[in-house]
C-alpha positions as CSV (number, residue, x, y, z in Angstrom):
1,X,67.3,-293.1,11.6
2,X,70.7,-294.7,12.1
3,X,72.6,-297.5,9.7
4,X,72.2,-300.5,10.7
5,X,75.2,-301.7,12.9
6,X,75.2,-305.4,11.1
7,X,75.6,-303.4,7.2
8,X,78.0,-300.9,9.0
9,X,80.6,-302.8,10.2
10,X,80.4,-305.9,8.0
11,X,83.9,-304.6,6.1
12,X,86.7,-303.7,8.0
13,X,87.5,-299.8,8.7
14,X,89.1,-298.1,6.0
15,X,91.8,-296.2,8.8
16,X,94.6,-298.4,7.6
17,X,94.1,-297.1,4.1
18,X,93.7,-293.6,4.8
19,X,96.6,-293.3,7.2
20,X,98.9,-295.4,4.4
21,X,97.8,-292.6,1.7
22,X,95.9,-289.5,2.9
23,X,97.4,-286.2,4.1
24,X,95.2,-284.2,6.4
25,X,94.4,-280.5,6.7
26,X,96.0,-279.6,10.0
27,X,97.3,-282.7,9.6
28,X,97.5,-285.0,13.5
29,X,98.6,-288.6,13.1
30,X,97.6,-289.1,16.6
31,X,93.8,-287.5,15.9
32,X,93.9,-290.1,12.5
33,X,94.4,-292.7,14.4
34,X,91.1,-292.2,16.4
35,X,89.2,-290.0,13.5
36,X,85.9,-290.6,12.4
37,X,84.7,-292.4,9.1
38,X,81.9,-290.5,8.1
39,X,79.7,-292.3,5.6
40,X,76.2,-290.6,5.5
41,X,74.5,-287.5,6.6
42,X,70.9,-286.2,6.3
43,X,70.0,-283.3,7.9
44,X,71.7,-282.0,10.9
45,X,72.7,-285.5,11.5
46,X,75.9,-287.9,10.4
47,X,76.3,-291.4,10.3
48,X,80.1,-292.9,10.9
49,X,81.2,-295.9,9.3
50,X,80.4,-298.3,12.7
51,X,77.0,-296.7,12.4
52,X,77.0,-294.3,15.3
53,X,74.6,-291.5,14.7
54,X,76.1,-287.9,15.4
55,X,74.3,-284.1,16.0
56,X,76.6,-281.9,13.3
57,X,77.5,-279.1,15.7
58,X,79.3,-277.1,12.7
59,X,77.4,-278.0,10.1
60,X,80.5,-279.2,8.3
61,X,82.9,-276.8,9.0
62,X,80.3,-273.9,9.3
63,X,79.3,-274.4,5.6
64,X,76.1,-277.0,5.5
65,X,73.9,-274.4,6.2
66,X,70.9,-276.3,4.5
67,X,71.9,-279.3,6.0
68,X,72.9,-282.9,4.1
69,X,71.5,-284.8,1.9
70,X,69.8,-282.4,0.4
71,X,68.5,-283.9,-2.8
72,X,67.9,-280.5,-5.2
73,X,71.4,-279.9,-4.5
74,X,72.7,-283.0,-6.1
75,X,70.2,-282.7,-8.9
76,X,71.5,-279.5,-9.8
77,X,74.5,-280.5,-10.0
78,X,73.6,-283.4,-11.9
79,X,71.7,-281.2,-14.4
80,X,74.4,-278.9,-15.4
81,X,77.2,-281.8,-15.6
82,X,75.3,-283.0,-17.9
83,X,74.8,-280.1,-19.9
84,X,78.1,-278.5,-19.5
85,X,80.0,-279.7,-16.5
86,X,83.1,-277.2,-16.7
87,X,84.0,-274.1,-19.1
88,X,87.2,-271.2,-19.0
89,X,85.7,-268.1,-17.8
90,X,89.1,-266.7,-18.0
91,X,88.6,-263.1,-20.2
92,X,87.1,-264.1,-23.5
93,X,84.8,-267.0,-22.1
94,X,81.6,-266.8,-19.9
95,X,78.8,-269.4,-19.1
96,X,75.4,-268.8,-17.7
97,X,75.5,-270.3,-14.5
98,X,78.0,-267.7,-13.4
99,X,76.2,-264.8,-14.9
100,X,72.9,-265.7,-13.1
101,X,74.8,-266.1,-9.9
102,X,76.4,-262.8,-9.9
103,X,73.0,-261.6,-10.4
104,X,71.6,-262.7,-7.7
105,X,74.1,-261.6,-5.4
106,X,73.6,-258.6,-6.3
107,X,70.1,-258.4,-5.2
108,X,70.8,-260.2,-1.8
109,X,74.6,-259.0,-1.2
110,X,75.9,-255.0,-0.4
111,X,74.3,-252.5,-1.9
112,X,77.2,-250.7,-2.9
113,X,78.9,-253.5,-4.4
114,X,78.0,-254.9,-8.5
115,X,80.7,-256.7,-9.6
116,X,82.0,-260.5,-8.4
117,X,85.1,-262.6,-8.8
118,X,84.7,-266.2,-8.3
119,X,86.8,-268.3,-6.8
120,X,86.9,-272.3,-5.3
121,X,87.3,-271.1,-1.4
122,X,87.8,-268.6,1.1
123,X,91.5,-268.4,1.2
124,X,92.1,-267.9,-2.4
125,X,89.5,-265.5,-2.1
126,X,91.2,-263.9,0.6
127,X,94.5,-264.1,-1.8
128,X,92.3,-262.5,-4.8
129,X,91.1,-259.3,-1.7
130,X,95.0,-259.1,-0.6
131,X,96.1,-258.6,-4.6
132,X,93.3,-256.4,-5.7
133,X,93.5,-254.2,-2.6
134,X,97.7,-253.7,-3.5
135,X,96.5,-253.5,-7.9
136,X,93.7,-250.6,-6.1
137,X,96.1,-248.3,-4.7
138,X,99.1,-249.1,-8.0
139,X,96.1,-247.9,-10.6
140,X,95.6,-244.8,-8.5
141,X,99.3,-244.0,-8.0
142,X,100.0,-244.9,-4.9
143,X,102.3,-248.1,-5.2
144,X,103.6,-248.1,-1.6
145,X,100.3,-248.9,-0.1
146,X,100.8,-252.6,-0.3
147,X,100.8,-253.6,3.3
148,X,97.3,-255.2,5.6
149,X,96.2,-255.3,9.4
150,X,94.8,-257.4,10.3
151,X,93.9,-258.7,13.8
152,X,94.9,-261.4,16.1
153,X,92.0,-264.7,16.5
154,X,91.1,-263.9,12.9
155,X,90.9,-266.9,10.8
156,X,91.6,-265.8,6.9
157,X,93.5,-269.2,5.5
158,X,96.6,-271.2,4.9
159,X,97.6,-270.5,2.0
160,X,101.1,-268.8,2.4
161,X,100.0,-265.1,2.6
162,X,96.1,-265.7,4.1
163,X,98.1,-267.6,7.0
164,X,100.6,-264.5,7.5
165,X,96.9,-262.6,8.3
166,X,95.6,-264.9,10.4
167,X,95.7,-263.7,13.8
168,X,96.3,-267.5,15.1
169,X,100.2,-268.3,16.1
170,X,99.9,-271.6,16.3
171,X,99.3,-271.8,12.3
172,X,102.7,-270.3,12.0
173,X,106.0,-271.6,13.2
174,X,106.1,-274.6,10.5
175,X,106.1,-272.5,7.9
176,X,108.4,-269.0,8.5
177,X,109.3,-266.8,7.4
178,X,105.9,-265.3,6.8
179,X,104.8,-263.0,4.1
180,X,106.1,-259.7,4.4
181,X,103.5,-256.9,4.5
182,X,101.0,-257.9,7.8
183,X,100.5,-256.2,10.7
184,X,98.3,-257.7,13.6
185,X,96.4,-255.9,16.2
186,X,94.0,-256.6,19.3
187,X,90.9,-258.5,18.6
188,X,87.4,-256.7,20.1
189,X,87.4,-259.7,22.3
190,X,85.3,-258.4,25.1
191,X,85.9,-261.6,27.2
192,X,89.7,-260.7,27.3
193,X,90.2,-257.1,25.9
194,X,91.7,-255.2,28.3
195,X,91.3,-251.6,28.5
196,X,94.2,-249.4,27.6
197,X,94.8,-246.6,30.3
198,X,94.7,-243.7,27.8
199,X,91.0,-245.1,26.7
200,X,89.7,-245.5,30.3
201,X,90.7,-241.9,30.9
202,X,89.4,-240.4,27.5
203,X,85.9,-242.0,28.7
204,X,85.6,-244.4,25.6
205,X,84.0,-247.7,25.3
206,X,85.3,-250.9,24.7
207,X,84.2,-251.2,21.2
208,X,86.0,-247.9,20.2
209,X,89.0,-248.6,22.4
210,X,89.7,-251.7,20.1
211,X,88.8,-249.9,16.9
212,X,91.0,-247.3,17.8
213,X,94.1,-249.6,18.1
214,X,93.5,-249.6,14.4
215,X,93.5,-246.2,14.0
216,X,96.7,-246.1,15.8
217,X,98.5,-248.9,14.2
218,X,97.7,-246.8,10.4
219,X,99.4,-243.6,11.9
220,X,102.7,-246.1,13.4
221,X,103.5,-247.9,10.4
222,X,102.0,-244.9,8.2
223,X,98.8,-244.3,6.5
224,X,100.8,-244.3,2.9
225,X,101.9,-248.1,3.1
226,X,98.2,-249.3,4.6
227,X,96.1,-251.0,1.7
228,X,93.5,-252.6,3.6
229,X,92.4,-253.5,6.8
230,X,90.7,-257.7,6.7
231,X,88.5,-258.5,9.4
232,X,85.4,-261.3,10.1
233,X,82.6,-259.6,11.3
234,X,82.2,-262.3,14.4
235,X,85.6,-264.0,14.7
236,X,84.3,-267.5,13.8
237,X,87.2,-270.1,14.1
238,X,89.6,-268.2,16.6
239,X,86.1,-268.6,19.6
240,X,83.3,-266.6,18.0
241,X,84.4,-263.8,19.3
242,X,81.3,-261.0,18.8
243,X,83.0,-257.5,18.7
244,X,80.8,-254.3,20.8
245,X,78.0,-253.2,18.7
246,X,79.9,-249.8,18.1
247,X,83.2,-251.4,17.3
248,X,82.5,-252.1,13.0
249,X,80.7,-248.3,13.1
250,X,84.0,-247.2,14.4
251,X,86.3,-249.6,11.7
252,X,84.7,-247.9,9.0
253,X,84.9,-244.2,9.7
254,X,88.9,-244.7,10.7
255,X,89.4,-246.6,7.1
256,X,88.0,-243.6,5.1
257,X,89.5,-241.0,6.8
258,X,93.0,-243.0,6.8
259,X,92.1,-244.1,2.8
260,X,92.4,-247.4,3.8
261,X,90.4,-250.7,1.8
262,X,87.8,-252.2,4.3
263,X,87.5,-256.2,3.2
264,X,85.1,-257.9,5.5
265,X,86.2,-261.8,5.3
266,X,82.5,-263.2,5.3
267,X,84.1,-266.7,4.4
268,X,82.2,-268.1,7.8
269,X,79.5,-265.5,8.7
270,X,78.0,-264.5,4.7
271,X,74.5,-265.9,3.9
272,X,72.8,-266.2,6.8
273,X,75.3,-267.2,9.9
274,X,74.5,-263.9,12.1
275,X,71.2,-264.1,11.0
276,X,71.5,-261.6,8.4
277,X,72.4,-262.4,4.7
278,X,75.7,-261.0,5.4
279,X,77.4,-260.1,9.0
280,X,77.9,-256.2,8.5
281,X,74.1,-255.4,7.7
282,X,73.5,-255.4,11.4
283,X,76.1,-252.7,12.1
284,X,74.8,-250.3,9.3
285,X,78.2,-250.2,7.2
286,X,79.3,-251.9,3.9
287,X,82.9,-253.0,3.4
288,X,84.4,-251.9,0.4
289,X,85.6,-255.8,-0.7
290,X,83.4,-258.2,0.8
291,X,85.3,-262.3,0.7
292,X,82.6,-265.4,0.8
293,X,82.5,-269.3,0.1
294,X,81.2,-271.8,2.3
295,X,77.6,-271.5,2.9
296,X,77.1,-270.4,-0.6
297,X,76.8,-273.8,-1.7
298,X,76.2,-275.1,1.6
299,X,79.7,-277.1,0.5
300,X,78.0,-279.0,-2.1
301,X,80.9,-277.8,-4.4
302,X,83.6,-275.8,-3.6
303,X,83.0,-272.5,-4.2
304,X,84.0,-268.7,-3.1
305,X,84.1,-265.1,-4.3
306,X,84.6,-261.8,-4.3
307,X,82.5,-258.7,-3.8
308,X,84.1,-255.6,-5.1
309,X,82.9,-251.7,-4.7
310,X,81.9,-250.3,-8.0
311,X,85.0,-247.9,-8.0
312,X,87.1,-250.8,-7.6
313,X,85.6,-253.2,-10.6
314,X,85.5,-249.8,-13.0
315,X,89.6,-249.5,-12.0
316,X,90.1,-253.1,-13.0
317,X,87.5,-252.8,-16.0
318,X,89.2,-248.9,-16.9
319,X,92.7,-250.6,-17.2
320,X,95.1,-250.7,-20.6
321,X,96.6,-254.3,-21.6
322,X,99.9,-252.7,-19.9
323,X,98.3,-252.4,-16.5
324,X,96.0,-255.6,-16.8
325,X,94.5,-257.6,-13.5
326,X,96.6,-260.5,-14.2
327,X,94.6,-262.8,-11.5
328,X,93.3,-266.0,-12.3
329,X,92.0,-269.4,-11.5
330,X,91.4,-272.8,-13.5
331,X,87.8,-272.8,-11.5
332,X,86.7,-269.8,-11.7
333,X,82.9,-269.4,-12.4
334,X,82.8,-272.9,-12.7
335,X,79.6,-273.6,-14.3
336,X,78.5,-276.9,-12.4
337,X,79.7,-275.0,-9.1
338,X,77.6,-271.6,-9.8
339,X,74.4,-273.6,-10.4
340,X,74.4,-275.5,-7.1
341,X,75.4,-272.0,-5.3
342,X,72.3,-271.3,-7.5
343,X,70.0,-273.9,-5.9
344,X,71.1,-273.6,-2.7
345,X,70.4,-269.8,-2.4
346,X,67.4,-270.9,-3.5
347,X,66.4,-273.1,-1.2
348,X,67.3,-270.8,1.8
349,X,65.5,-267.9,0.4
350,X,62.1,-270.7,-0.1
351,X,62.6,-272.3,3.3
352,X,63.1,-268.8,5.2
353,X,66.3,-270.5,6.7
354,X,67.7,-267.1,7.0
355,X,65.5,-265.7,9.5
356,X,65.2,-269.4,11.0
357,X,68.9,-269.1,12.3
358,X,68.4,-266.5,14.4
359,X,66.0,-267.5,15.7
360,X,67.5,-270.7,16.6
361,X,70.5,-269.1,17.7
362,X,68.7,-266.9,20.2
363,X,67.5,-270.6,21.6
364,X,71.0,-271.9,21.2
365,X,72.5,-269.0,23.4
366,X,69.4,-269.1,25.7
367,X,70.3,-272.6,26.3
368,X,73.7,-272.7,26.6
369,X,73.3,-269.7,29.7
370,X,72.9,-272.8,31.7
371,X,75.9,-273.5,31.6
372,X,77.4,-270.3,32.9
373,X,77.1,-270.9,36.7
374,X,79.8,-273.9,35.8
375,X,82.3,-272.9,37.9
376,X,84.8,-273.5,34.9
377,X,82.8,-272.1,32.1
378,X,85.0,-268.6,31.8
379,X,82.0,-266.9,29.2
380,X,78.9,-268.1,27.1
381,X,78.9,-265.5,23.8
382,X,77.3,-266.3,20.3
383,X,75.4,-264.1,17.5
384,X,73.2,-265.7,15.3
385,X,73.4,-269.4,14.9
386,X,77.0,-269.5,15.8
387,X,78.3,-269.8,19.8
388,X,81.0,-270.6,21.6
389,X,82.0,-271.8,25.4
390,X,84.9,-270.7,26.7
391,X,86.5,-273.0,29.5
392,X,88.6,-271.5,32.5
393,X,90.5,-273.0,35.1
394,X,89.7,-269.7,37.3
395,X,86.5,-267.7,36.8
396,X,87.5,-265.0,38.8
397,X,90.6,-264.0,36.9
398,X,89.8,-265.7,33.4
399,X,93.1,-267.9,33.8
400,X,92.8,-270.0,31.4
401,X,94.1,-274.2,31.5
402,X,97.3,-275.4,30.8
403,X,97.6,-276.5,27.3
404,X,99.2,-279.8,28.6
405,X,96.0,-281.0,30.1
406,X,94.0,-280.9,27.1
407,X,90.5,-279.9,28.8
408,X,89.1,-279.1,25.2
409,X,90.0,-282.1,23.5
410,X,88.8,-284.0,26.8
411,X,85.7,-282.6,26.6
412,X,85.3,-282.8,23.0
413,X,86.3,-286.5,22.9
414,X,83.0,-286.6,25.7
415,X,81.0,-285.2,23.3
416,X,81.7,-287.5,20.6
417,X,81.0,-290.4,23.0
418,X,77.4,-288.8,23.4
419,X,76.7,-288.1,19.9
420,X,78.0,-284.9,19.0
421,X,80.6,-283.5,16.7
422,X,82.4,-280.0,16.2
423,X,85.6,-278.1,16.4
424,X,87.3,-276.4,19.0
425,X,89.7,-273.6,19.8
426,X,91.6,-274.6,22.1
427,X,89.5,-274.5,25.9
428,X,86.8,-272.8,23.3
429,X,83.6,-275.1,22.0
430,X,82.6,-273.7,19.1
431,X,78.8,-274.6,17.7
432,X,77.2,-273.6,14.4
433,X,74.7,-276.2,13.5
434,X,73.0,-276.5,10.0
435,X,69.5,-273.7,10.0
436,X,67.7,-277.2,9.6
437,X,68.5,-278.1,13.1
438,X,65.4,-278.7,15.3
439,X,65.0,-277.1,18.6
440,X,65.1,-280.0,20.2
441,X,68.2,-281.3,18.8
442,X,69.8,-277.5,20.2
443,X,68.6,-278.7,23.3
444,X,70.5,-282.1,23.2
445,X,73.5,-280.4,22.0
446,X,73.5,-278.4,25.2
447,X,73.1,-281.1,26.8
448,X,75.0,-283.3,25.6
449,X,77.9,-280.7,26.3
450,X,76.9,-279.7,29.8
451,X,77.6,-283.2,30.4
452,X,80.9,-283.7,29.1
453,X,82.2,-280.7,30.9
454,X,80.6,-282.2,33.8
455,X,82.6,-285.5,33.4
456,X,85.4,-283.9,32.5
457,X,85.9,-281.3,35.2
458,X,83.9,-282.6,38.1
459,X,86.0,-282.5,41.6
460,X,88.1,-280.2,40.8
C-alpha cells in the first residue's frame, strides 16, 4: 500500500527548510540536496514524501528489527508517558521500568553477566565500556592499564574517544588529534586478510592468524598498559565482515591469559541480528562487558546499555565515596525508554522473530549467491540477517575501484530508483532488513540489486 501521489505531493518538499536549518550526521550537502523525505513506514516498507514506496534494506540503520509502525510500541510508550514519562535514576532514584528491564536481560543476555548500565546509544555506551574498563584495572591497583585495541573496519561511534576506536580512517582527519590510548589491528576479514609468513609456516588458520595479531600487539605495547580489547562480533557497518569460526574462541583465551577486558560492542548484532540473541553465543564465549542499543527498542526510543561481569559490578558496587564511579547520564534508565525496550523484547520473543532472522538470512545469502558469477562482484558474505556485497574492479586480484568513480553510490542511487534503500561502505552493499521481511520481498531486494549492478557496470 503506497500514499497516494495526489495527497503526497500536494505541499511543496520540505528540502529547502531542512537544508536552511538541519545539520546532518555525516553531514553531505551534496547527498541533502538529493536526500529522501521519509514520511511513513509500516513494516519493512517506507513511504517518501512524493509517495514512492521503498523495501528498508537496514531496517533503519540496523535497528527496526520489528519493523515500523508497529502499534504496541507506540502504546507503550504512550502508557508510561502518561504515568511517568521521565525520572533521575542517578544513585538515590530508581523507577520500575528500568528494574524490569534489567531483569529481563538477565534471563535472555550472558550468563555470566547480572548487572546493567543504561544509556541513550551505542557510542555513549561504548564511552561508559572505555571508562569502566580504565576505573576496572585503577580499583584493582593497576592504574597504567588504561589503553584499548581495537581493530581496523570496526564501527564503535563518533563521539571523540568511540571515533579514536573505530577502525574507519575516513571518520578521522576532521577531527585530530585523536584520543590518546588506541591501538588498531587487522580485522579477521577473510576476503582481504592476508596471511602473515610466520603464520603460514607455524601451520595456523586464518582465524588464529588474525587473533594472534592481538596477542602480539598486547606483548608490543605491553600487557601492563592494555585494559581492554573492543570488538563487534560481525563487523556490521565497516562490510559485515564475519570473522573464522575459531577466530572469537581464540580472542578470548589470549585476553585472560594477557588480563585483558574482553567488551563485545553488540551495538549492531545484540538481539537477534546473527540469529542468536546476542552475536558471541554462537562461538561458545562470553565477553566480560557486553555494549547494546539499537535493536533493543527496535529505535522506537533511544536507548543503549551496558552488560557488566559480576566481578566488575561488585568493584563498582565494593567502592568507598573516595573511589566512587562518577559516570552519569541525564537519560539514564529513562522510564518511558525501558518500557518500549520492554514491549519490544516482547514482541520478538511472542512472534519468534529471533529464530525467524536466520532463517531469512540463510535465504538472503542463498539469494544473493547469484550474484557471485558477476564478474565485478569481488565476495558475497553475511551471518544471520545481515550481508553484504562487495564490488571489485578485478576479481582475480580483489583490486578494488577507484574511489573517484563512485561505483557504490552509483549503484546505490540504482537501487533507490527501484525501490530500495540502505547504506553502503564504500564498493560494499550492506543489507539488514527488518525480521518482518517477507521472503519474497528478500527476493526483490536481490533483485532489485542485481540489477543496479547490472546497469551500472555493464560493458565494462
Amino acid at each position: 500500500m503506497s500514499i497516494p501521489k495526489s495527497a503526497a505531493t500536494a505541499a511543496p518538499s520540505v528540502l529547502p527548510r531542512d537544508r536552511a536549518r538541519l545539520i546532518h550526521s555525516l553531514h553531505s550537502r551534496l547527498e541533502q540536496d538529493r536526500a529522501r523525505v521519509w514520511v511513513r513506514g509500516e513494516g519493512p516498507l517506507l513511504w517518501d514524501e512524493a509517495g514512492k514506496e521503498f523495501l528498508d534494506a537496514l531496517a533503519g540503520l540496523w535497528n527496526v528489527v520489528v519493523g515500523h509502525g508497529r502499534r504496541e510500541l507506540a502504546g507503550a510508550a504512550a502508557k508510561q508517558m502518561e504515568t511517568l514519562a521521565y525520572a533521575s535514576s542517578y544513585s538515590g532514584s530508581t523507577n520500575r521500568p528500568a528494574i524490569e528491564l534489567a531483569e529481563r536481560l538477565v534471563q535472555i543476555g550472558y550468563a555470566g553477566m547480572d548487572r546493567y548500565y543504561f544509556t541513550s546509544g551505542g557510542a555513549e555506551a561504548n564511552e561508559v565500556a572505555f571508562k569502566t574498563a580504565r576505573y576496572y584495572w585503577k580499583q584493582h591497583g593497576k592504574p597504567d592499564k588504561w589503553r584499548v585495541i581495537a581493530r581496523n573496519w570496526g564501527y564503535h561511534g563518533t563521539t571523540l574517544a568511540t571515533m579514536s576506536a573505530t577502525g574507519i580512517p575516513s571518520y578521522w582527519p576532521a577531527f585530530e588529534p585523536r584520543t590518546p590510548g588506541f591501538v588498531h589491528i587487522e580485522s579477521p576479514y577473510p576476503y582481504r586478510f592476508v596471511m602473515p609468513a610466520s603464520a603460514a609456516t607455524a601451520r595456523r588458520t586464518p582465524g588464529e592468524a588474525a587473533a594472534d595479531l592481538l596477542e602480539e600487539a598486547i606483548l608490543r605495547e605491553g600487557a601492563d598498559s592494555i585494559a581492554a580489547f573492543i570488538g563487534e562480533p560481525v563487523q556490521g557497518a565497516g562490510g559485515v565482515i564475519v570473522p573464522p569460526d575459531d577466530y572469537w574462541p581464540r580472542i578470548r583465551q589470549i585476553c585472560d591469559r594477557h588480563q585483558v577486558l574482553l567488551i563485545a560492542d553488540e551495538v549492531i548484532t545484540g538481539f537477534g541480528r546473527t540469529g542468536d540473541w546476542f552475536g558471541l553465543t554462537r562461538y561458545g564465549i562470553e565477553p566480560d562487558i557486553v555494549t547494546f542499543a539499537k535493536a533493543i527498542t527496535s529505535g522506537y526510543m533511544p536507548l543503549g546499555g551496558v552488560g557488566l561481569r559480576r566481578d566488575i559490578a561488585e568493584t563498582i558496587d565494593t567502592a568507598d565515596d573516595s573511589h566512587k564511579w562518577m559516570h552519569a547520564y541525564t537519560y539514564s534508565g529513562h522510564p518511558t525508554a525501558c518500557a518500549v525496550a520492554l514491549a519490544n523484547l516482547a514482541i520478538l520473543e511472542r512472534e519468534a522473530l529471533i529464530p525467524r532472522a536466520a532463517e531469512l538470512g540463510r535465504h538472503l545469502l542463498a539469494q544473493l549467491q547469484s550474484l557471485a558469477s558477476h564478474p565485478h562482484v569481488g565476495e558475497v558474505r553475511g551471518q544471520g540477517l545481515m550481508c553484504a556485497v562487495e564490488l571489485v574492479a578485478h576479481k582475480p586480484s580483489k583490486q578494488p575501484f577507484d574511489p573517484i568513480e563512485w561505483i557504490g553510490p552509483r549503484v546505490h542511487t540504482e537501487t533507490q530508483e527501484r525501490g530500495m534503500f540502505t547504506r553502503l561502505r564504500g564498493d560494499v552493499y550492506n543489507l539488514a532488513p527488518c525480521f518482518v521481511t517477507e521472503p519474497r520481498q528478500i527476493d526483490q531486494m536481490v533483485n532489485i540489486l542485481g540489477d543496479s549492478i547490472e546497469a551500472v557496470l555493464s560493458g565494462r
